[in-house]
N, C-alpha and C positions, 0 to 999 in steps of 0.2 A: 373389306380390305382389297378385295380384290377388283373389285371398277373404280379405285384409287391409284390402283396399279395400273390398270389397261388407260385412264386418262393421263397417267402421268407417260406412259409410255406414245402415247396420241401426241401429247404436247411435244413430245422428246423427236419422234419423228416431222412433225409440221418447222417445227423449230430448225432440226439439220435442214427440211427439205427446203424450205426457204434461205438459209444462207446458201446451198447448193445452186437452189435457182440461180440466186444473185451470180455467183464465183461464173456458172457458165454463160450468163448473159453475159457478163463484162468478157469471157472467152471468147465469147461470138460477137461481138461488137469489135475487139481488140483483132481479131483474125477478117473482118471486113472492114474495118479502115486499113488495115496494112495488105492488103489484099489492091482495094482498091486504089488508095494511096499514092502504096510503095512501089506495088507492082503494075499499077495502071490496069485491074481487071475492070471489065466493065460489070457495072453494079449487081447486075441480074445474077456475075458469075461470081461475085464477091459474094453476096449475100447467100446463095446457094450454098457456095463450102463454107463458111462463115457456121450457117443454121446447121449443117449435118454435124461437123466437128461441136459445135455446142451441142448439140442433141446427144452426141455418144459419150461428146464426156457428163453431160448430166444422168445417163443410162448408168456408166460407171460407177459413180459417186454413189449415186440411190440406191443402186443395188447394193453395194457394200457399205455405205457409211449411213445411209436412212435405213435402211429396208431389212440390213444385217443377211443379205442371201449371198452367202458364200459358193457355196453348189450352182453349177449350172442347172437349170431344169428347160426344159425343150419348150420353144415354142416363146419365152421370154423378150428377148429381142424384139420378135415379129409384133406380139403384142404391145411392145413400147412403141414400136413405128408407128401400126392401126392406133394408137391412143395419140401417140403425137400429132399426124395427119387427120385426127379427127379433132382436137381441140385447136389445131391451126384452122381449122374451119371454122368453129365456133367464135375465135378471136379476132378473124379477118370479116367476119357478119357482125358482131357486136359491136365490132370499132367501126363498122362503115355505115350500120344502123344508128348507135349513138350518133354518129356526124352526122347524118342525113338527117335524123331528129333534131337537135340542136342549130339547125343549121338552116331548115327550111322548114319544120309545122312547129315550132317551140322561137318567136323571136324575142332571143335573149341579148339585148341590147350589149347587158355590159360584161361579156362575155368578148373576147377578141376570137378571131379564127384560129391563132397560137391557141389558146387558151380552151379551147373546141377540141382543136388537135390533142393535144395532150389528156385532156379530162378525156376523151375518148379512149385512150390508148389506155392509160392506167382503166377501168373500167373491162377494158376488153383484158387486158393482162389479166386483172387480177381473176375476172371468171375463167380465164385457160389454165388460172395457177389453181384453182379448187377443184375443177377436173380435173389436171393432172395429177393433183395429189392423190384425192381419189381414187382415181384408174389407176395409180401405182398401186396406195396401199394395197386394195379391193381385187385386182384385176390381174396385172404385169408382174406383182411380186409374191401375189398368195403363194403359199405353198402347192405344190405340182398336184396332192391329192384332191385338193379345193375345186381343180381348177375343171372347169369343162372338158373330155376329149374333143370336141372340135375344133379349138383352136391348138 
């Protein structure tokens, strides 16, 4: 009964934490077109506040609506940044890997460069969405006694 429980609670979180992704992707794409847009920021500074405002409202959400951590406990944040900043690296390699594969030692005729791009992106997305889920449930959101004192 009880690793029926812990998968249905698995599902229950993957499930919030994926609609959550979505709501602040669409935050952070909505807040860098009107950014850039409306305000005429240049891209580099759109997209910068764009990604931070998505990042903290996905911090928020997770915390409370995935992850159910009401309590503050020390050091959470910081650990959402290091895991962010660390699967933004992984996503901006995998997307530039997959294109460079696809692109110059795999020729894939009927594949268009659109089409490269994109398969790329989804691919690199979805592996930063399984480490992030991950590093949340595992890492950012364990309970404080879980947790290592060094971070």
């Amino acid at each position: 009964m009880q690793v029926k429980s812990a998968r249905a609670q698995l599902h229950h979180e993957l499930s919030r934490f994926i609609i959550i992704g979505i709501i602040a992707t669409l935050f952070d794409f909505s807040l860098y077109s009107i950014g850039h847009r409306w305000l005429n920021l240049p891209y580099a500074m759109a997209k910068t506040f764009s990604f931070i405002c998505g990042s903290c409202l996905a911090y928020f959400l997770n915390k409370h609506f995935t992850f159910k951590q009401e309590k503050h406990q020390a050091g959470q944040m910081l650990r959402f940044v290091i895991l962010y900043v660390l699967t933004m690296l992984v996503n901006v390699a995998v997307n530039s890997s997959s294109i460079a594969l696809l692109t110059q030692k795999i020729s894939i005729a009927w594949l268009t460069k659109s089409e490269i791009l994109i398969f790329s992106f989804v691919i690199a997305t979805g592996t930063s969405t399984v480490l992030n889920f991950i590093g949340q449930k595992f890492w950012v959101f364990k309970s404080a006694k879980q947790i290592p004192e060094f971070v």
